[in-house]
N, C-alpha and C positions, 0 to 999 in steps of 0.2 A: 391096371390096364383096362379091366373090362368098362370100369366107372369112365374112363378117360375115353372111350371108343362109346359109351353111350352118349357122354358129354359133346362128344366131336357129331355124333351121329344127328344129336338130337337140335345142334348148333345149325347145321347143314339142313334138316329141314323145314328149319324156323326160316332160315334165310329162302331155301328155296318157294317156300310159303307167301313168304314177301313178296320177291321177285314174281310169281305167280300171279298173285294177287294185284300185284300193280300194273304187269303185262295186262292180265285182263281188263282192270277200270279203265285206263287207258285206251285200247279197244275198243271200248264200247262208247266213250266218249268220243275217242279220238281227234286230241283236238290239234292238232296238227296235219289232219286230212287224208291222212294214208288208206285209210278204208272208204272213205266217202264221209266223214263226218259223221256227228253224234248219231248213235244208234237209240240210246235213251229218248231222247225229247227233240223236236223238231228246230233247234236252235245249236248255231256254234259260232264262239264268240273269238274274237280278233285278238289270240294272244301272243301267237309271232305266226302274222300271217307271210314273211319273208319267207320262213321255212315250209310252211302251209301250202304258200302256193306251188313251190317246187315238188313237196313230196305229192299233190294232187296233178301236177301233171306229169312223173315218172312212175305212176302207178297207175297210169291211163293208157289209153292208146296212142297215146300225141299223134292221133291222125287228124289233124285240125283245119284248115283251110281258111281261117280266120282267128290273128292276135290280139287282141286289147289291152292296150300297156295302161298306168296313168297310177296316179295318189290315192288314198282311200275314198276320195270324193268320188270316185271312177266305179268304186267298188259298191255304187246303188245302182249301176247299171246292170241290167240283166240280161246277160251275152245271151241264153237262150230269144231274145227275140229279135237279134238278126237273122231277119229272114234269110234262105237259102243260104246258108252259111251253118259250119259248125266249128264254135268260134270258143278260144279259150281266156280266159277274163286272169291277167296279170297286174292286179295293184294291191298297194302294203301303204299304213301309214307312213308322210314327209318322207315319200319314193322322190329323189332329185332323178333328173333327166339321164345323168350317169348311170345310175344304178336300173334305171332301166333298163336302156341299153344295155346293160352286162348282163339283164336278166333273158332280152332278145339273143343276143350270140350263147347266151347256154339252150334255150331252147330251138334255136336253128342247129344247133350239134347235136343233141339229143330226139329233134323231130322227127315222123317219118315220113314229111312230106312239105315240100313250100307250101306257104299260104297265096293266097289271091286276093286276102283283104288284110291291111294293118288299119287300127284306129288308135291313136293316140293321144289322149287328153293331156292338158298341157294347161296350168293351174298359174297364176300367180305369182306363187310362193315360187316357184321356178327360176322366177328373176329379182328373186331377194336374194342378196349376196350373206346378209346376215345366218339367213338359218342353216344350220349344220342336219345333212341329214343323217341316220341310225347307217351301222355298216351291214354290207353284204353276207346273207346268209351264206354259212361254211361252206357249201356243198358247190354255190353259186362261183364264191371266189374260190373254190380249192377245184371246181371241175369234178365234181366226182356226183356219185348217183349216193343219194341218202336213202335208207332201211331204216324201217320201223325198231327195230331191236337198237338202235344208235339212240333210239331217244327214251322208246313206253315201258323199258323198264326203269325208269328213273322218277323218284320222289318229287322233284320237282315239276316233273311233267303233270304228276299226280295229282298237286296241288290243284295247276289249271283244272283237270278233269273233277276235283271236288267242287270246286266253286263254280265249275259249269253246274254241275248239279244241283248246288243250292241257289242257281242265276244270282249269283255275284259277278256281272257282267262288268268287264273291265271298261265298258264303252256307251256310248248309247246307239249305237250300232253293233249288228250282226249279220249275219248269216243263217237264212234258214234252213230246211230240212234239203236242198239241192242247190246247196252254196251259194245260193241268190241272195243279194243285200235288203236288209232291211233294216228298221230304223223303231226301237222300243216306245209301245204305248207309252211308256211313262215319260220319255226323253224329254218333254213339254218343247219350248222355242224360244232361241234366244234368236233376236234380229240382226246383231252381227258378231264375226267372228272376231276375238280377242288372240291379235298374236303374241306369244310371250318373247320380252325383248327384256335385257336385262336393264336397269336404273338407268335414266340419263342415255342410253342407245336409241339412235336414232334408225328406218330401214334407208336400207342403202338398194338401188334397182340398177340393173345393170344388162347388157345383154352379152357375158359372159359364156353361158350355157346356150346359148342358141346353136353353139356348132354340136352340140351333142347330138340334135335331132336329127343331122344329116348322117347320121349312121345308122336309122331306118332304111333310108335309101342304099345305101352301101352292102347291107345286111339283106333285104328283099327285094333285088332290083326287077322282078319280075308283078309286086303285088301294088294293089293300088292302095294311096296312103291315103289316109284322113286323120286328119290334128283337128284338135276340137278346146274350145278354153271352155272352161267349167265352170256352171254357175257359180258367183258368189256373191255377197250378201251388195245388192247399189249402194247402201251409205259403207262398204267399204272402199266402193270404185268414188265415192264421197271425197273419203278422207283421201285416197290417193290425188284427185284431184288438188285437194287446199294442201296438201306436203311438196304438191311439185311434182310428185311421183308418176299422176300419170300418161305424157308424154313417151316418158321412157318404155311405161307398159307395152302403150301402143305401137312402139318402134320394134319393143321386142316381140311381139307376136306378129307384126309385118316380117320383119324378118325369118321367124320361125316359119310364116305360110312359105318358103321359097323351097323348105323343102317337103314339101308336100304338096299331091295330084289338088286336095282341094282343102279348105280349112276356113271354120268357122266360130265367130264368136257366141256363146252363153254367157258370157259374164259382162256383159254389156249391160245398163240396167235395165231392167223392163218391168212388166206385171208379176212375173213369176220371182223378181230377184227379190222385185219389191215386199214380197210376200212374208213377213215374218212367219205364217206358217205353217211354211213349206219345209223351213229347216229347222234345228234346234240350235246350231250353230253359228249360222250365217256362213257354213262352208259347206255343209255336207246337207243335200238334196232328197226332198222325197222319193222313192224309186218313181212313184208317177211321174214325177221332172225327168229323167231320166227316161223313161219310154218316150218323152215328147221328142226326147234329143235323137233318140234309134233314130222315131218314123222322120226327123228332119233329115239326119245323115243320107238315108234310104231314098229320101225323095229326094235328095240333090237340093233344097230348099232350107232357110234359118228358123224358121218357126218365129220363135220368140226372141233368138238371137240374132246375128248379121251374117254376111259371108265376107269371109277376109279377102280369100283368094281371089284375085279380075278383079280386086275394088286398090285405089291408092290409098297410101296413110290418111294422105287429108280429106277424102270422104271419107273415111274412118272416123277420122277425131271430129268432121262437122256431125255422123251421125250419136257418137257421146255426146256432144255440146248439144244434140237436139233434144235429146231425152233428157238429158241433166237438167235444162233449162223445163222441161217437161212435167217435173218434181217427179221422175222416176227413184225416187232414192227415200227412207224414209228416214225425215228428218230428227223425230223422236229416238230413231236407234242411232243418230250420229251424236246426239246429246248421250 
């Protein structure tokens, strides 16, 4: 009995040694952002930033006055430099426009306060019918408030927080030491984005999802809204072009500007789209591109992109046709 009571004893604190041990790496890692992000090294890397985003804003003060929803592309923006605004930055990798929205009605139940500004980035891939986006984090579709103890005692959490450690970064983006996006010395530049589509599929564009955005409005009828299209690489606004595709584009971000105060295009091509490197993707943006877009929003003006809103389709589609014809697109990344 006594050997069986050491046995049991000694069992129990190997485990609770464990559990210890992994609670704390976790912790100090934290890569799921319950604490504020890595404690170790001024990096934290995108490993379910679905969950991420939730437990950093239920372990905050959600006293916010300004939302920014949108796809990872959205996540080189860096909410601290909306002026006069204290603003909370909501985007996760191939976030569709649904999943947004479900992530805005759990933060309006959960807030302590309306906002006065919504900004919404509004991508592309939005009005691909093809791509299937990842599901809703538990917490988001179960309604409930997530705890650290649900996740940092768990090995696989662990795993993330090792490999944060040795920067085995799952991306060529991150987030640095105050959650702001950035984009790895090493990531080098590819000039356009490559969507994976399986053999023989072709993209199908549609404006399906456009009624999604109208539940920003529905949702903050008090805040003013700003939709914004995100840059992306011109020899992809190229190819949409020679597939036919982009008509429909342009139909579906006229229609997306109706429900929004103001909305403007980035991803129209220009100097900056044109710019092999600026991205390493041809999707995802230097955070410098990204302050360009702030001080445009702020000033009521497109910078380098257009303004959708007060303009018709078809000065829309003559200011593409002007640029295209422009050689705003680079032809070497469309070969």
């Amino acid at each position: 009995m006594d050997r069986t009571k050491l046995y049991l004893a000694t069992i129990m604190l190997l485990a609770a040694a464990i559990m210890g041990g992994t609670g704390l790496l976790n912790y100090l890692v934290d890569p799921l952002w319950f604490f504020g992000g890595d404690k170790l090294a001024p990096r934290n890397f995108p490993w379910d930033e679905r969950t991420a985003r939730i437990a950093q804003f239920v372990t905050g003060t959600r006293d916010y006055d300004c939302y920014i929803f949108g796809a990872s592309r959205v996540g080189m923006l860096n909410f601290k430099n909306v002026a006069g605004h204290k603003c909370f930055l909501v985007s996760f990798e191939y976030a569709s426009p649904g999943e947004l929205v479900a992530y805005a009605k759990y933060i309006k139940q959960h807030a302590a306060r309306e906002p006065d500004l919504i900004m919404v980035g509004i991508e592309d891939a939005n009005f691909i019918d093809n791509l299937t986006p990842a599901n809703l984090a538990d917490p988001v579709r179960e309604n409930r408030t997530p705890h650290f103890w649900q996740y940092y005692f768990s090995l696989d959490v662990a795993k993330w927080s090792l490999k944060t450690i040795s920067d085995a970064a799952p991306k060529a983006r991150y987030y640095g030491k105050d959650l702001t996006g950035k984009i790895r010395a090493d990531a080098g530049t590819m000039p356009i984005l490559r969507l994976k589509m399986a053999p023989g599929e072709k993209l199908h564009m549609s404006l399906k999802n456009v009624p999604e955005f109208a539940n920003f409005r529905a949702l903050f009828p008090k805040a003013h809204l700003v939709g914004f299209a995100t840059p992306v690489a011109s020899a992809r606004i190229k190819e949409y072009q020679l597939w036919g595709l982009l008509p429909v584009y342009l139909k579906a971000l006229h229609a997306t500007a109706e429900h929004f105060d103001e909305m403007y295009d980035f991803s129209i091509p220009s100097r900056i789209t044109n710019n092999p490197n600026l991205t390493y993707d041809g999707s995802h943006y230097q955070p410098a591109v990204y302050d360009l877009i702030i001080k445009a929003l702020q000033r009521h003006e497109p910078s380098f992109g257009i303004k959708i809103s007060g303009c018709s389709l078809a000065e829309t589609e003559a200011q593409y046709q002007e640029r295209l014809k422009a050689g705003q697109w680079n032809e070497a990344a469309a070969d």
